[in-house]
C-alpha positions as CSV (number, residue, x, y, z in Angstrom):
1,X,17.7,4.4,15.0
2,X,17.9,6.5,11.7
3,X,16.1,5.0,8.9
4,X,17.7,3.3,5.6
5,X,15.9,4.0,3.0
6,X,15.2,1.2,0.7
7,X,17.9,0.1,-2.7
8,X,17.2,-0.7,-6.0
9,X,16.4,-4.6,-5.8
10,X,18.8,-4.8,-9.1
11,X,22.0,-3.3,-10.4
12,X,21.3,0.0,-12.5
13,X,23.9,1.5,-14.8
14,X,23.6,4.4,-17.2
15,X,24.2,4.1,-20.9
16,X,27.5,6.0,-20.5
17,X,28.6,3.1,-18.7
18,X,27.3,0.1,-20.5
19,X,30.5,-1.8,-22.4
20,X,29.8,-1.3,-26.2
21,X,26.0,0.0,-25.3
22,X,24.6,0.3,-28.5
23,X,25.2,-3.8,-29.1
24,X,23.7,-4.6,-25.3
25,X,21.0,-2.9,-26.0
26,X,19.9,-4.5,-29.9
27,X,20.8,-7.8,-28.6
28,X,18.1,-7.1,-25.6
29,X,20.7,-7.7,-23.0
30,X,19.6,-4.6,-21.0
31,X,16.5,-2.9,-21.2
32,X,16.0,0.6,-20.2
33,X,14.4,1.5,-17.1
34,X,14.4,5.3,-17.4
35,X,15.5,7.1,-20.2
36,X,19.6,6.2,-19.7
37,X,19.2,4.2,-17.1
38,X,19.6,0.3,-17.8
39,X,19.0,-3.1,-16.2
40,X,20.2,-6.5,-17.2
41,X,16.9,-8.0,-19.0
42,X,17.0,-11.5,-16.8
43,X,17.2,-9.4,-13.6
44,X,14.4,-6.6,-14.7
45,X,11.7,-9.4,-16.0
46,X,12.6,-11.1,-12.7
47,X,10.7,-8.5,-10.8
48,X,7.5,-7.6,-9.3
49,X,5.8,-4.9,-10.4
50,X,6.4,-3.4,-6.9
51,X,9.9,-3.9,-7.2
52,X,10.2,-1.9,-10.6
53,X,8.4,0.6,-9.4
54,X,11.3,0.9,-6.4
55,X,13.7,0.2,-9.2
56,X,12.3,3.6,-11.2
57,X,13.0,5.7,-8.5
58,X,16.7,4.9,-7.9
59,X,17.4,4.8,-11.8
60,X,15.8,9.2,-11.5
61,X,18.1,9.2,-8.2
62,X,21.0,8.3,-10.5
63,X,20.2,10.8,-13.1
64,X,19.6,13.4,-10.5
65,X,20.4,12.7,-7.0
66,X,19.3,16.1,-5.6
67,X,15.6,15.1,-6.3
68,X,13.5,15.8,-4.1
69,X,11.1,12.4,-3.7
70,X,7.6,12.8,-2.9
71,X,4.0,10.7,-3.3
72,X,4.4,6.9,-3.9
73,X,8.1,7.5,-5.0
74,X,8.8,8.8,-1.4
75,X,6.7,6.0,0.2
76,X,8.5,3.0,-1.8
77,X,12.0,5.0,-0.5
78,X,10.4,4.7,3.4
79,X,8.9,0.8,2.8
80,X,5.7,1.9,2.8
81,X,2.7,0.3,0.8
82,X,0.8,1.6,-2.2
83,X,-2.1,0.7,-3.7
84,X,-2.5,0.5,-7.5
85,X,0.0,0.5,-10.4
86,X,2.6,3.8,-10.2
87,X,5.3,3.7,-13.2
88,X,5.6,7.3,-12.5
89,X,8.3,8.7,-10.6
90,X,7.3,11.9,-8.4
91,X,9.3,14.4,-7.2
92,X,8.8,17.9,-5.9
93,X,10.0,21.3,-7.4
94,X,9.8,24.5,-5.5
95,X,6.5,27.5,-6.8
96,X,8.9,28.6,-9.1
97,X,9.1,25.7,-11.3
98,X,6.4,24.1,-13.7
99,X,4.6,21.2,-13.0
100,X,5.1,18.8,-15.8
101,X,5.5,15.1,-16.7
102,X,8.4,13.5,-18.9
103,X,9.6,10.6,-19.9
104,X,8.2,8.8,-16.8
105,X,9.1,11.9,-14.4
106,X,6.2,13.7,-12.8
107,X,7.3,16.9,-11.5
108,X,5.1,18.6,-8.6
109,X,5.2,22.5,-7.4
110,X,5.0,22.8,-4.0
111,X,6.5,25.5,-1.9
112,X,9.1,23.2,0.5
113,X,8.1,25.3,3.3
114,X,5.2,24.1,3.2
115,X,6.7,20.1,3.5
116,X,9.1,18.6,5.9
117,X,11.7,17.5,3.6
118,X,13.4,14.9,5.5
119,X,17.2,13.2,4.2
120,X,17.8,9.4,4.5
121,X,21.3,8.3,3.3
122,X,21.8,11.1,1.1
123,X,17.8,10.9,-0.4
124,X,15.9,13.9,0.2
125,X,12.1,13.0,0.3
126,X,9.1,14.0,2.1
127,X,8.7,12.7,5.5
128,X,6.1,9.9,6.0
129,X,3.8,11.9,7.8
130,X,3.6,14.7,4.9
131,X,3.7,11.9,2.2
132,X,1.1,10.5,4.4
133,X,-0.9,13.4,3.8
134,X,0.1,14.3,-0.1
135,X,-1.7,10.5,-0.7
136,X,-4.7,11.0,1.0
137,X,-5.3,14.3,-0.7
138,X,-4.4,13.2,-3.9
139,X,-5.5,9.6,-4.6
140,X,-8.5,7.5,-4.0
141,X,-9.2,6.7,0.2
142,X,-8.6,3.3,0.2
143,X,-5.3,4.3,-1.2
144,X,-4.9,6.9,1.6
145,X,-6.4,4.8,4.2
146,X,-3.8,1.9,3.4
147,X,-0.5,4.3,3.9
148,X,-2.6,5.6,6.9
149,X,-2.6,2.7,8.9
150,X,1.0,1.7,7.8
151,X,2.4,5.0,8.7
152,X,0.6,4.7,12.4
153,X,2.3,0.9,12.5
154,X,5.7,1.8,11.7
155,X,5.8,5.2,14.1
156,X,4.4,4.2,17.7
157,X,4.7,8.5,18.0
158,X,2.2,9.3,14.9
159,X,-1.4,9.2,15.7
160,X,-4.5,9.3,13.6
161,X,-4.8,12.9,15.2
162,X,-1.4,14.3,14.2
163,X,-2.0,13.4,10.6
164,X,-5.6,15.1,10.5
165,X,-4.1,18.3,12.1
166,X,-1.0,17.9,9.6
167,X,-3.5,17.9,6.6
168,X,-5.8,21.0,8.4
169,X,-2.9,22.8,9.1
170,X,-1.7,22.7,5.2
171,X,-1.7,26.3,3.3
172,X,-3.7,24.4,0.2
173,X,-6.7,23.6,0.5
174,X,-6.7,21.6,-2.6
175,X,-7.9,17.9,-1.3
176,X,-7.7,18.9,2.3
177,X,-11.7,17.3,2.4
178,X,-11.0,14.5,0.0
179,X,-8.0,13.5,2.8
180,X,-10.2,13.0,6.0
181,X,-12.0,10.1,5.0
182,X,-8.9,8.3,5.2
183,X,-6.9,10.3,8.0
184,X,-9.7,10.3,10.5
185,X,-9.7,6.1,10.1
186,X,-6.0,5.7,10.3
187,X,-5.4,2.6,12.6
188,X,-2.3,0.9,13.4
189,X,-4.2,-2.3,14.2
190,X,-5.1,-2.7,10.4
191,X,-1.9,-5.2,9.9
192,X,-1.6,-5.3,6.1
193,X,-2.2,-3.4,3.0
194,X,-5.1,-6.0,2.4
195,X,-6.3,-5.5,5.7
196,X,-7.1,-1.9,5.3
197,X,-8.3,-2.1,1.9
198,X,-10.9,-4.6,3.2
199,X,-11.7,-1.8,6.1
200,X,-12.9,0.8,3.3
201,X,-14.7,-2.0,1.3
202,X,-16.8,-2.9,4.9
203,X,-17.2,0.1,5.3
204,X,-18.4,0.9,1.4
205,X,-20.4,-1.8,0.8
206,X,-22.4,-0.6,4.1
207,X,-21.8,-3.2,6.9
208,X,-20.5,-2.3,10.6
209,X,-17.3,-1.8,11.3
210,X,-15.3,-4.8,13.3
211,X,-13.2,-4.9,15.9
212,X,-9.8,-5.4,14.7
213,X,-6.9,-8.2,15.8
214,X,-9.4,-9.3,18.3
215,X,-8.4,-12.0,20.6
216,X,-10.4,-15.7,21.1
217,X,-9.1,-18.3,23.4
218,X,-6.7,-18.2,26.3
219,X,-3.8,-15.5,26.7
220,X,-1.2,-17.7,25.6
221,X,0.0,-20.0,22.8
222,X,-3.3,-21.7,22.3
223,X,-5.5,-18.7,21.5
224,X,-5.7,-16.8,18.4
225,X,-5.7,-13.1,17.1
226,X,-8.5,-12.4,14.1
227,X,-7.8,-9.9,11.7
228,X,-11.7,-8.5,12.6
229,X,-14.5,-9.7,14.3
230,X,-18.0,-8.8,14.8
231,X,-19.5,-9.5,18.0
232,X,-22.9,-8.9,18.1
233,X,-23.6,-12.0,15.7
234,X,-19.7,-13.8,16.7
235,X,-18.2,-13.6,12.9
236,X,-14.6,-14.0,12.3
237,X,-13.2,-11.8,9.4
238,X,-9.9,-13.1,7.9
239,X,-8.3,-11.2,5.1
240,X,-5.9,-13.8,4.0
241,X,-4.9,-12.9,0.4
242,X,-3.4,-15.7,-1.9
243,X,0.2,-15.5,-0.7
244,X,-0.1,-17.9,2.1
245,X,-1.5,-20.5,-0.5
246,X,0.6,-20.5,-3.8
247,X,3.2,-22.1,-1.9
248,X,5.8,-19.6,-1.8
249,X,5.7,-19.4,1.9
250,X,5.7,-23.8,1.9
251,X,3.6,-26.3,1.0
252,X,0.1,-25.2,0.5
253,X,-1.6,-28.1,1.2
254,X,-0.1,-27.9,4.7
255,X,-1.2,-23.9,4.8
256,X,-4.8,-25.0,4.0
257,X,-4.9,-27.5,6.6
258,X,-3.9,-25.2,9.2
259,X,-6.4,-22.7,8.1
260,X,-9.3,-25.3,8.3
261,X,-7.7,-26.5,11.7
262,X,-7.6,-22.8,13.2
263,X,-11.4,-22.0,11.8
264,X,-12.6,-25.5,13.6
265,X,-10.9,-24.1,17.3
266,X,-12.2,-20.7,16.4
267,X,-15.8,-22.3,16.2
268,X,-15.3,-24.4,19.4
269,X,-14.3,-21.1,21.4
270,X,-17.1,-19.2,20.5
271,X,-17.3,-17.8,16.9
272,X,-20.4,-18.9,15.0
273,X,-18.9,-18.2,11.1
274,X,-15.4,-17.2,9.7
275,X,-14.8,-15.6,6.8
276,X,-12.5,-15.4,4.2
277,X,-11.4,-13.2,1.3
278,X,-8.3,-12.2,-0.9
279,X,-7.6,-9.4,-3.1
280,X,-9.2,-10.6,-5.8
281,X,-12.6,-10.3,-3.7
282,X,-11.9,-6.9,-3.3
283,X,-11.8,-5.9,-6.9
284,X,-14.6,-7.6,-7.8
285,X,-17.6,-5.3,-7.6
286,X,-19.9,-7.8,-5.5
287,X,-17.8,-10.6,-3.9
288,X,-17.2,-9.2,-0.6
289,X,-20.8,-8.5,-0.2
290,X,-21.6,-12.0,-1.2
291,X,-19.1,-13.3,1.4
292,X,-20.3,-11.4,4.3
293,X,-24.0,-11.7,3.5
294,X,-23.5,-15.5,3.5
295,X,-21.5,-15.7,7.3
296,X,-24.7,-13.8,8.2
297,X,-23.8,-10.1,8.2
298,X,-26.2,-7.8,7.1
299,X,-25.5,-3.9,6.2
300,X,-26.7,-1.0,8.1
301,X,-26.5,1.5,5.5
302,X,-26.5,2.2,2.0
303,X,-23.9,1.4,0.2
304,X,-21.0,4.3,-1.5
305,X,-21.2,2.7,-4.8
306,X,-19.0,5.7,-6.2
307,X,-16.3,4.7,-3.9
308,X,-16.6,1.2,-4.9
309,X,-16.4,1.4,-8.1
310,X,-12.9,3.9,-7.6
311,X,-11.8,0.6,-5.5
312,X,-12.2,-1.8,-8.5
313,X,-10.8,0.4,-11.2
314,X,-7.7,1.1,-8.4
315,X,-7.2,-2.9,-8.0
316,X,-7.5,-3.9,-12.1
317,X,-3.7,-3.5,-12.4
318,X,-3.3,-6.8,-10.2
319,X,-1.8,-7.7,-6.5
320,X,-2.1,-4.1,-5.2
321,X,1.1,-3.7,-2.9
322,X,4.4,-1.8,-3.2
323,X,6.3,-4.0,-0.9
324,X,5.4,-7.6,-0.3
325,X,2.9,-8.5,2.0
326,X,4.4,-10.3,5.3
């Protein structure tokens, strides 16, 4: 099946074509997205920050639709998560050009023999896999780790292996070290941006590494998957985020309940604790530890406080996902 890339959540239109422009834009009736690039201001303040990052990249795309997509911009084009806040559009220029950023555009030099330039609906952008890669060396691991696993989930063909070599097998070696952290972990069993953001804070904050989407109960209806689980002292990890709460996704009350209700048959079939946590327990410097200390996990190392504290100056912007969590 060939991939379609994804549109601009809202209607863009260049100044050129905005009806009597110059009165839109004093009245605040558009607002501009790139520099000549408009949106309607109700349909713009509508959107998640996710989504106006998405809605950046199509408004460069209609300034100049031979660019050639790469970083976050490619991975919001693919449907792949971020972590952090972008409002920078990335594209890549051939050696011969000069890297530079303007007016929201940041311009990369790359030689493109050196990428797989791949073309969805008439977008050229790096392929997953190489975007994959461009993250990991570029940006902080939990960042890399969270494309990672989503690149292995979405490809049943790509393997943790394939995007080490990719990243050995790179002319540069500018962040070819910096990468593996995150390429060596990739795991398509990590389900969620959240998920594997909570893998590199375990994994930071010095505890042992779970078993993910672990199975309790019978094979059928009645059992349920965890999101991790430690056996050796029979803790349930459940990285549940506020989403399923805040009653977007129905009532909330009703959500609770059938948390509390699923925790109570977990217990009865064997786990002594579950835990929970949200985003928000990932950006704060000490609350994961608190929570996992108190179900009765203890560490087995010292912690990476460098790394941690790169994790709580990546999640300050707020919810920390390019697309919306499932």
């Amino acid at each position: 099946m060939i991939p379609i890339p994804r549109t601009s959540p809202i209607a863009l239109v260049r100044a050129a074509e905005l009806t009597h422009s110059t009165r839109s834009i004093r009245r605040g009736e558009v607002v501009p997205v790139l520099r000549g690039v408009y949106a309607e201001t109700g349909d713009w303040q509508s959107l998640p920050r996710w989504e106006r990052d998405l809605a950046r990249v199509h408004a460069h795309l209609l300034r100049d639709p031979d660019a050639v997509l790469c970083l976050e911009s490619a991975a919001l084009l693919w449907g792949l998560p971020t972590l952090g806040a972008i409002e920078t559009v990335h594209v890549l220029a051939d050696d011969t050009a000069t890297s530079r950023r303007v007016s929201g555009i940041r311009v990369h030099t790359s030689a493109h023999s050196d990428r797989v330039i791949d073309e969805i609906g008439g977008i050229r952008l790096t392929s997953p896999a190489e975007t994959c890669v461009d993250i990991a060396r570029t940006r902080h691991p939990a960042a890399g780790l969270v494309l990672a696993d989503a690149t292995l989930r979405r490809d049943a063909t790509m393997t943790a292996a394939a995007l080490a070599t990719l990243n050995e097998q790179r002319a540069s070696a500018r962040g070819r070290r910096h990468a593996r952290w995150a390429l060596e972990r990739a795991d398509a069993a990590a389900e969620s941006p959240l998920e594997s953001t909570s893998r590199a804070g375990i994994e930071w904050w010095g505890f042992p590494t779970p078993e993910l989407q672990h199975w309790i109960g019978p094979w059928d209806d009645d059992g349920d998957r965890t999101d991790m689980w430690w056996p050796a002292i029979g803790l349930v990890g459940e990285a549940d985020g506020h989403l399923k709460y805040d009653g977007r996704f129905g009532d909330p009350v009703a959500a609770l309940r059938a948390r509390e209700e699923r925790d109570r048959r977990l217990r009865r079939r064997g786990a002594r604790a579950v835990a929970h946590w949200a985003w928000d327990d990932l950006a704060d410097p000490s609350a994961l530890r608190d929570i996992l200390l108190s179900a009765g996990l203890s560490p087995d190392r010292p912690p990476d406080l460098n790394r941690l504290a790169g994790l709580r100056r990546l999640l300050r912007p707020g919810l920390p996902s390019a697309t919306p969590p499932p």
